[in-house]
PDB file of N, CA, C and O in Angstrom:
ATOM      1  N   UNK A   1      62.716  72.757  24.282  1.00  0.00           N
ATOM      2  CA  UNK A   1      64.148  72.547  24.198  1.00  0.00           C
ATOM      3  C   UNK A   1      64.654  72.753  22.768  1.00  0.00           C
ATOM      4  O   UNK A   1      65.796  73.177  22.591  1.00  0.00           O
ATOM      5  N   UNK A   2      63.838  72.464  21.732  1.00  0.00           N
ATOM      6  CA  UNK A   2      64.284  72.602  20.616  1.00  0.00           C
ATOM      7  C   UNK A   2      64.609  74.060  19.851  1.00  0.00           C
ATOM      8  O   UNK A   2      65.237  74.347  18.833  1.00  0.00           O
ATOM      9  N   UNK A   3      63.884  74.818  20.826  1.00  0.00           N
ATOM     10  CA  UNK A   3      64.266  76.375  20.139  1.00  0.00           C
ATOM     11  C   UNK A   3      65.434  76.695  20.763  1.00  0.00           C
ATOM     12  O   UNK A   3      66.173  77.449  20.130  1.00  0.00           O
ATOM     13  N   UNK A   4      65.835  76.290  21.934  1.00  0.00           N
ATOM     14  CA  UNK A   4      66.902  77.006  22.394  1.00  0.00           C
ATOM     15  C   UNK A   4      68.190  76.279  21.816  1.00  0.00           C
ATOM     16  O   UNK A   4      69.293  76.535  22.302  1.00  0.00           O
ATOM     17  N   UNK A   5      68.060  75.474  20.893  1.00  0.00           N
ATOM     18  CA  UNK A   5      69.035  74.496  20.597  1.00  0.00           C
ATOM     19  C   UNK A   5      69.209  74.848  19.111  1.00  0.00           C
ATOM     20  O   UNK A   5      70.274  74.826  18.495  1.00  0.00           O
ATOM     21  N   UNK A   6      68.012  75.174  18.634  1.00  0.00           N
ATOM     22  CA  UNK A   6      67.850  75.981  17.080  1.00  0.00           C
ATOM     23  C   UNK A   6      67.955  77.289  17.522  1.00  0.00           C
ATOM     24  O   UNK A   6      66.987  77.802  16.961  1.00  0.00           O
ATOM     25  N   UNK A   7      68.401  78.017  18.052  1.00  0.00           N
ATOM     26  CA  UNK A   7      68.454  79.332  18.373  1.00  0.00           C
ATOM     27  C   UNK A   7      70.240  79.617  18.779  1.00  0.00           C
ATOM     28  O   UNK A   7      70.853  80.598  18.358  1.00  0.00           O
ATOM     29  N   UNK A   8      70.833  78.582  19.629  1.00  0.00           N
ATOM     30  CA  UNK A   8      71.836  78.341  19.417  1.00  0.00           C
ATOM     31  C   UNK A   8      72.899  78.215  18.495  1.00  0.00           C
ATOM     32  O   UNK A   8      74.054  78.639  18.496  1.00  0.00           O
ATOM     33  N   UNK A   9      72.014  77.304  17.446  1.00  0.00           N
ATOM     34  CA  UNK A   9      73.125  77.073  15.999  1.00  0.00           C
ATOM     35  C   UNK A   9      72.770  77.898  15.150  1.00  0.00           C
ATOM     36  O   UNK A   9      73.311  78.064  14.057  1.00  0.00           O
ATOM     37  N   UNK A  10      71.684  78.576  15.646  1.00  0.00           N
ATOM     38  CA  UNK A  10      71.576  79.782  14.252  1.00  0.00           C
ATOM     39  C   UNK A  10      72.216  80.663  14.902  1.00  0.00           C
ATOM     40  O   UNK A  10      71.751  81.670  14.368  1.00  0.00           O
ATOM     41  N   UNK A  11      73.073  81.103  15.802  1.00  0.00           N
ATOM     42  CA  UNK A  11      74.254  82.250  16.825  1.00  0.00           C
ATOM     43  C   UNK A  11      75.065  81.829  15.957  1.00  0.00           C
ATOM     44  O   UNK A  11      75.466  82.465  14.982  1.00  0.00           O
ATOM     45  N   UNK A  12      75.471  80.277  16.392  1.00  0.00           N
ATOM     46  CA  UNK A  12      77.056  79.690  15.936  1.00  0.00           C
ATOM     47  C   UNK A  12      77.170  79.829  14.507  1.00  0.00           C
ATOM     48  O   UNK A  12      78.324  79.788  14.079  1.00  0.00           O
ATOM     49  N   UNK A  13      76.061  80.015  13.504  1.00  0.00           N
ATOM     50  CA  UNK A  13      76.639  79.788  12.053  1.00  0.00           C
ATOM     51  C   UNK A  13      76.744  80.986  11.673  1.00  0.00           C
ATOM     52  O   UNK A  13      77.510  81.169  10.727  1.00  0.00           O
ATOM     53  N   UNK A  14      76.070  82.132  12.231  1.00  0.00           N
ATOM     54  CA  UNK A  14      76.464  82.987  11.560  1.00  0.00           C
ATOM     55  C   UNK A  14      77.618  84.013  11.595  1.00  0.00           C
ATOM     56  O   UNK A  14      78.196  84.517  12.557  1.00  0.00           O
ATOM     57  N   UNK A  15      77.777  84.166  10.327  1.00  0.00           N
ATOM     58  CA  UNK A  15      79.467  84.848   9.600  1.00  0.00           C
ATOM     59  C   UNK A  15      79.435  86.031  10.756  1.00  0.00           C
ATOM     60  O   UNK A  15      80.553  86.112  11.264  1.00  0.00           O
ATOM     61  N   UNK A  16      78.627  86.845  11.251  1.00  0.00           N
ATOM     62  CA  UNK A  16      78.958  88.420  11.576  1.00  0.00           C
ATOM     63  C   UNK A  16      79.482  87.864  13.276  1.00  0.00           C
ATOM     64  O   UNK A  16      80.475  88.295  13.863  1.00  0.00           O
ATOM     65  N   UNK A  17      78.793  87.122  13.654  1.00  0.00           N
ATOM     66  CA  UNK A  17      78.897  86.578  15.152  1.00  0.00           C
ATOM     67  C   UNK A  17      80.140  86.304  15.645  1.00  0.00           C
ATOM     68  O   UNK A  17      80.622  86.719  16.699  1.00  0.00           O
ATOM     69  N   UNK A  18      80.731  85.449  14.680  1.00  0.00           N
ATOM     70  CA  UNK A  18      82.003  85.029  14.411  1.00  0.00           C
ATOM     71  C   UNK A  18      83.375  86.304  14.676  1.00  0.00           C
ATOM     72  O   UNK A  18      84.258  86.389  15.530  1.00  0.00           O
ATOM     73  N   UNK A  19      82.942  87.293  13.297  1.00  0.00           N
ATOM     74  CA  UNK A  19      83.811  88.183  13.540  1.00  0.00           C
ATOM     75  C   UNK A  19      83.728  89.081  14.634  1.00  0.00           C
ATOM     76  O   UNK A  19      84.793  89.564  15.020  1.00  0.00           O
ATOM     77  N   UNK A  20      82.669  89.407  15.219  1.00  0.00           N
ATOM     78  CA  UNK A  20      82.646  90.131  16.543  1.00  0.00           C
ATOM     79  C   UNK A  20      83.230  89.365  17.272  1.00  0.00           C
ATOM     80  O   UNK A  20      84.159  90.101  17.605  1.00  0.00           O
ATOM     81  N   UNK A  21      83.389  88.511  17.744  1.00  0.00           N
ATOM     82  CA  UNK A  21      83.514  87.707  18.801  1.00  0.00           C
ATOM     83  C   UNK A  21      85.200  87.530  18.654  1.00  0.00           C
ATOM     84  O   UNK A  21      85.821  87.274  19.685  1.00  0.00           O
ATOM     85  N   UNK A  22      86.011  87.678  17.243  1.00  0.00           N
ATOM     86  CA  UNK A  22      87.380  87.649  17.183  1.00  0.00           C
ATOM     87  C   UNK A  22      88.007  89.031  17.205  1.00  0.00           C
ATOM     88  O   UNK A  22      89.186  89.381  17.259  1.00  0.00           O
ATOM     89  N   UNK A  23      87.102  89.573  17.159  1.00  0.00           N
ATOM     90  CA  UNK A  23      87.304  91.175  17.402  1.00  0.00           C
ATOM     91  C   UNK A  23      87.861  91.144  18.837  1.00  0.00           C
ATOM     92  O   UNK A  23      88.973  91.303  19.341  1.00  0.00           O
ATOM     93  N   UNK A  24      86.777  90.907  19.227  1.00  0.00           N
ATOM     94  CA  UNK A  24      86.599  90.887  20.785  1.00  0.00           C
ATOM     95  C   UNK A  24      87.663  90.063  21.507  1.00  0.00           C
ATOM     96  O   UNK A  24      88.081  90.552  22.556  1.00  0.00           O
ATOM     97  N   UNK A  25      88.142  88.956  21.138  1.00  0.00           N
ATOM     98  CA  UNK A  25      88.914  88.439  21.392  1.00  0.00           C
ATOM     99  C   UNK A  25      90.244  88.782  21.561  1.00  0.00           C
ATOM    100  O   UNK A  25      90.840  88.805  22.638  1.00  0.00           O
ATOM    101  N   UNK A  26      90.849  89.141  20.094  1.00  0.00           N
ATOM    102  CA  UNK A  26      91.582  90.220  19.816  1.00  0.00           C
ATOM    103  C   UNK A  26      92.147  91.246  20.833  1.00  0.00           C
ATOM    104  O   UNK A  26      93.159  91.255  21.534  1.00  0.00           O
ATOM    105  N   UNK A  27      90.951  92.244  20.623  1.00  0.00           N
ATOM    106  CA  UNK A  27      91.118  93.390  21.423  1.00  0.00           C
ATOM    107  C   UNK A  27      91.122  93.127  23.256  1.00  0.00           C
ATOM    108  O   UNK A  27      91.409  94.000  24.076  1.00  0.00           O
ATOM    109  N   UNK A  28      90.730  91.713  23.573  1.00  0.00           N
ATOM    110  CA  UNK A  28      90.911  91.464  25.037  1.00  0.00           C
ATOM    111  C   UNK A  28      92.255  91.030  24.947  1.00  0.00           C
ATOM    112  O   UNK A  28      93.114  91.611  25.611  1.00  0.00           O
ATOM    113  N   UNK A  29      92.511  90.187  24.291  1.00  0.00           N
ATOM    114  CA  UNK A  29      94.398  90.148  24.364  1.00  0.00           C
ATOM    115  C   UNK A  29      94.480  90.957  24.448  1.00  0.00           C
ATOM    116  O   UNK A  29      94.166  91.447  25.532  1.00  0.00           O
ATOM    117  N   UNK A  30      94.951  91.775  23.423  1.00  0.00           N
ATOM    118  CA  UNK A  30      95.789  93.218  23.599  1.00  0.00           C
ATOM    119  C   UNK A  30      95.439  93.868  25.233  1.00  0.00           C
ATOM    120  O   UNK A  30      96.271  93.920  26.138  1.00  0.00           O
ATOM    121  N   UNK A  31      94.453  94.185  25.296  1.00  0.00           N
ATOM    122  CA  UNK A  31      94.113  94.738  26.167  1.00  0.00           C
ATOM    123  C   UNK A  31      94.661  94.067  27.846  1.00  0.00           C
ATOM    124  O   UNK A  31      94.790  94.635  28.930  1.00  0.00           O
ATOM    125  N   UNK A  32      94.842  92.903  27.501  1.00  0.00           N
ATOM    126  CA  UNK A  32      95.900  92.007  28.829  1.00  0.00           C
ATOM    127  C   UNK A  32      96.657  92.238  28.494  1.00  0.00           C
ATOM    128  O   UNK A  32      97.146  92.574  29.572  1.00  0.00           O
ATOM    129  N   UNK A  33      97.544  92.452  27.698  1.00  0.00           N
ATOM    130  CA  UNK A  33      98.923  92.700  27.365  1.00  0.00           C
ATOM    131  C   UNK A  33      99.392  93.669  28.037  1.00  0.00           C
ATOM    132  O   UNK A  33     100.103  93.560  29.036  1.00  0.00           O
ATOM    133  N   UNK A  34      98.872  95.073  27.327  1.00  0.00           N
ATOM    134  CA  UNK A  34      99.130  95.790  27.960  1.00  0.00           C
ATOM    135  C   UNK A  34      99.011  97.248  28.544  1.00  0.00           C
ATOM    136  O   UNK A  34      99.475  98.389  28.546  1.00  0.00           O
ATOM    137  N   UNK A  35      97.856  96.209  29.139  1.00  0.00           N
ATOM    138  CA  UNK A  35      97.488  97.475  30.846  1.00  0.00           C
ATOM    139  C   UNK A  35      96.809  96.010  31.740  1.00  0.00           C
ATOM    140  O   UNK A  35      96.683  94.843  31.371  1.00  0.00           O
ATOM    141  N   UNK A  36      96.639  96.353  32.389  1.00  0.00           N
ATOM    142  CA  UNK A  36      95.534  95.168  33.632  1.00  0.00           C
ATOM    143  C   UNK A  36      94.580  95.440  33.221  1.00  0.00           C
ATOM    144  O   UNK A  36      93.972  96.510  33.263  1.00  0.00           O
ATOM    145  N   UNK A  37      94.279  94.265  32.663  1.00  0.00           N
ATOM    146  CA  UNK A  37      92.727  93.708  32.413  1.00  0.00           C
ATOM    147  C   UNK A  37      92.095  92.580  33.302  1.00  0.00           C
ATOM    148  O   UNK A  37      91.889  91.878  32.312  1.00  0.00           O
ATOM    149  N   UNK A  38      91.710  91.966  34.120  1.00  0.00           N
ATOM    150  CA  UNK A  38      91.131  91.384  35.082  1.00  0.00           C
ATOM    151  C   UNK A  38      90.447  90.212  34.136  1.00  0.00           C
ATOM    152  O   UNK A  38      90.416  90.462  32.931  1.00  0.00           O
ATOM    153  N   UNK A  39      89.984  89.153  34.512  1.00  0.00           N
ATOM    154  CA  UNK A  39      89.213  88.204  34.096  1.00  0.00           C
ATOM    155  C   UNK A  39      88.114  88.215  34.028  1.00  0.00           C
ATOM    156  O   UNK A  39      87.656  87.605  33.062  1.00  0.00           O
ATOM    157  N   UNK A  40      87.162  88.857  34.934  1.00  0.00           N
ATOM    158  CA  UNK A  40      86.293  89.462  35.303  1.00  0.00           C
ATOM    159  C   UNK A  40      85.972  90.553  33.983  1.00  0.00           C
ATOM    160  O   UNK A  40      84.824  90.636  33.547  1.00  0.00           O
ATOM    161  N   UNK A  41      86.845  91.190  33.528  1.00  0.00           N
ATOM    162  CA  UNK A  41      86.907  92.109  32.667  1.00  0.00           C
ATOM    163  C   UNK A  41      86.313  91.420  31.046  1.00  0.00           C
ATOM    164  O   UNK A  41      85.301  91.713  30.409  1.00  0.00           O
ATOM    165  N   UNK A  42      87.503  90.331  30.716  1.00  0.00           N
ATOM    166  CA  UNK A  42      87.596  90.205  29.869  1.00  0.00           C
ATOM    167  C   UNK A  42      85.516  89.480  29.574  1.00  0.00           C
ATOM    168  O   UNK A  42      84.633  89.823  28.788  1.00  0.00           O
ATOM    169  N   UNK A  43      85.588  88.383  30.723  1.00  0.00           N
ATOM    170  CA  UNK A  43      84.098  87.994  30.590  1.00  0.00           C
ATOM    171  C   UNK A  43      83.084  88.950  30.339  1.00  0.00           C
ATOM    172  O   UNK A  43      82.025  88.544  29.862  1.00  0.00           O
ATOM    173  N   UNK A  44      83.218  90.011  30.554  1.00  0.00           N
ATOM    174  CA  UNK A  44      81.965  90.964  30.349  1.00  0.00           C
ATOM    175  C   UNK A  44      82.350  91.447  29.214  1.00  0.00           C
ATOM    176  O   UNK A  44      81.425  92.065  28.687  1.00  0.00           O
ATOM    177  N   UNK A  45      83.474  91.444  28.487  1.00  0.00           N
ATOM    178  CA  UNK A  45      83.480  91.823  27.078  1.00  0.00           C
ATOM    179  C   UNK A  45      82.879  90.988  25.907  1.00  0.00           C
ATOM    180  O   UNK A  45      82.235  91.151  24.870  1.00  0.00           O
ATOM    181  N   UNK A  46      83.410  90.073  26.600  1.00  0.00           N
ATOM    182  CA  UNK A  46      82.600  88.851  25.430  1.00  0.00           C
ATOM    183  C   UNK A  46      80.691  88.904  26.105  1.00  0.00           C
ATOM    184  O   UNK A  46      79.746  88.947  25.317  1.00  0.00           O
ATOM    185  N   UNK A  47      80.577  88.893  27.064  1.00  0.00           N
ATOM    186  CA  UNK A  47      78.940  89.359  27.066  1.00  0.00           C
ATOM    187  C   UNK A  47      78.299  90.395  26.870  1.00  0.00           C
ATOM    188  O   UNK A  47      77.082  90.580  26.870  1.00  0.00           O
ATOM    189  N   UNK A  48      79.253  91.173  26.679  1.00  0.00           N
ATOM    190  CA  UNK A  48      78.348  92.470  25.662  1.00  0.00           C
ATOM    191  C   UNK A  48      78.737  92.118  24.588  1.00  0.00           C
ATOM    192  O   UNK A  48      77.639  91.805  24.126  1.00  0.00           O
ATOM    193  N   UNK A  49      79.742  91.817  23.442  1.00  0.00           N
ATOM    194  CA  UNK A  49      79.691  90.978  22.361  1.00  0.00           C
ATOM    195  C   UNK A  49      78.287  89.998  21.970  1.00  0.00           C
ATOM    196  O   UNK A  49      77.819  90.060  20.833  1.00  0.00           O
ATOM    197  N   UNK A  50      77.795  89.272  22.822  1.00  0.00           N
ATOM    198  CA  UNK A  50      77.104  88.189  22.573  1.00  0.00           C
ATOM    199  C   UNK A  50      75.816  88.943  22.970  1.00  0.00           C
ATOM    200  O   UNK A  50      74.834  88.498  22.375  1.00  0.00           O
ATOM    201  N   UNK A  51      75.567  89.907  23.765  1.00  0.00           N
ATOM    202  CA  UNK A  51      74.022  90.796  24.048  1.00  0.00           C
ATOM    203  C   UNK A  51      74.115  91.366  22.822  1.00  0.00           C
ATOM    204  O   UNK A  51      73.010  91.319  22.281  1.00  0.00           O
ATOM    205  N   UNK A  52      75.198  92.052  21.915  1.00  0.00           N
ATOM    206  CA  UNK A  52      75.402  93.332  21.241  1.00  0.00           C
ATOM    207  C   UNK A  52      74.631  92.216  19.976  1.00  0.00           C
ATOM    208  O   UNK A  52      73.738  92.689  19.273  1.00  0.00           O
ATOM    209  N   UNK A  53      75.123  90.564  19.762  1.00  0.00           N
ATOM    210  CA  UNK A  53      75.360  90.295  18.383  1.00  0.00           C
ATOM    211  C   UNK A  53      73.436  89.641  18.441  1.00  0.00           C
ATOM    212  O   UNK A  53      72.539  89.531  17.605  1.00  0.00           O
ATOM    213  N   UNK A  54      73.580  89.356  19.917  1.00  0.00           N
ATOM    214  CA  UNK A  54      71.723  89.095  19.804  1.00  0.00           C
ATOM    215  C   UNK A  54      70.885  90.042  19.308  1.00  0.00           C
ATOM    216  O   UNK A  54      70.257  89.891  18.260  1.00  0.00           O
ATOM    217  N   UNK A  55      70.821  91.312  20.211  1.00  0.00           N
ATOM    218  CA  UNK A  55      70.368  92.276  19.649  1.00  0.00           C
ATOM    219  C   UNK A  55      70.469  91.892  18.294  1.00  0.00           C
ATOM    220  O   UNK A  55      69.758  90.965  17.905  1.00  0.00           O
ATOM    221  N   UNK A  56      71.344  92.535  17.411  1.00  0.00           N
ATOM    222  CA  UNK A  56      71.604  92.866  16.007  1.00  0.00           C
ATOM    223  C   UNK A  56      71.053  91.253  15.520  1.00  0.00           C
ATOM    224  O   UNK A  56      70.396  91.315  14.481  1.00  0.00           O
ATOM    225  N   UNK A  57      71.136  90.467  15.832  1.00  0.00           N
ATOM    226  CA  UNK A  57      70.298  89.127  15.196  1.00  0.00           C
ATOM    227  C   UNK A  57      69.209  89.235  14.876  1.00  0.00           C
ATOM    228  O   UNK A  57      68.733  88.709  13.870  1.00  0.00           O
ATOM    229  N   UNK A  58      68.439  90.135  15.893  1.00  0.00           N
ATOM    230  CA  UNK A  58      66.665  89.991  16.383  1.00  0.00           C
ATOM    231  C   UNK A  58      66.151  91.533  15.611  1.00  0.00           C
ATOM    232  O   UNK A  58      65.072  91.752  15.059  1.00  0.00           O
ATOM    233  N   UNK A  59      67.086  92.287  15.758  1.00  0.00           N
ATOM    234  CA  UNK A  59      66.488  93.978  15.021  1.00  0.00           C
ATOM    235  C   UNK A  59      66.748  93.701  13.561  1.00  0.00           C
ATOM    236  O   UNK A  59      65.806  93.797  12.774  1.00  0.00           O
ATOM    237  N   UNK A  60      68.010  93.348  13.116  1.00  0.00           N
ATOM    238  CA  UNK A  60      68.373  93.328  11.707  1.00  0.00           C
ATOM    239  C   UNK A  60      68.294  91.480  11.266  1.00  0.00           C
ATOM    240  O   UNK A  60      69.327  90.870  11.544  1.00  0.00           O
ATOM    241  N   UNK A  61      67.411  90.835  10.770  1.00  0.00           N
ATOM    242  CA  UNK A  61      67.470  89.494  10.315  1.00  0.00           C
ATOM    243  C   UNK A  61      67.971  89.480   9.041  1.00  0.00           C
ATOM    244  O   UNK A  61      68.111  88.413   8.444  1.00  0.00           O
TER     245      UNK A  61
END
C-alpha cells in the first residue's frame, strides 16, 4: 500500500503534471464551449493526460 500512496504524491507534486493537466483542462473547456464535447470525451482527455504524464514520469526521471 505504501508505494501506491508514494507513487501517488510523487504524480501530485510534480510541477510538469500540474501544467499538463491545466492544459488539458483548459483546452476541454474551450473545447465544450464551442463544438460538442461529451463527458465521456472530456474524461478520456484527462486519461491520456495522466497515461501521457506517467509515461514521461517513468522514461524521463
Amino acid at each position: 500500500m505504501k508505494p501506491i500512496v508514494k507513487g501517488i504524491k510523487n504524480y501530485f507534486s510534480d510541477k510538469k503534471n500540474r501544467i499538463v493537466h491545466v492544459i488539458a483542462g483548459i483546452s476541454g473547456l474551450l473545447a465544450s464551449l464551442f463544438s460538442l464535447m461529451g463527458f465521456y470525451d472530456r474524461i478520456l482527455l484527462f486519461a491520456v493526460a495522466i497515461c501521457f504524464n506517467v509515461v514521461r514520469m517513468r522514461m524521463m526521471p
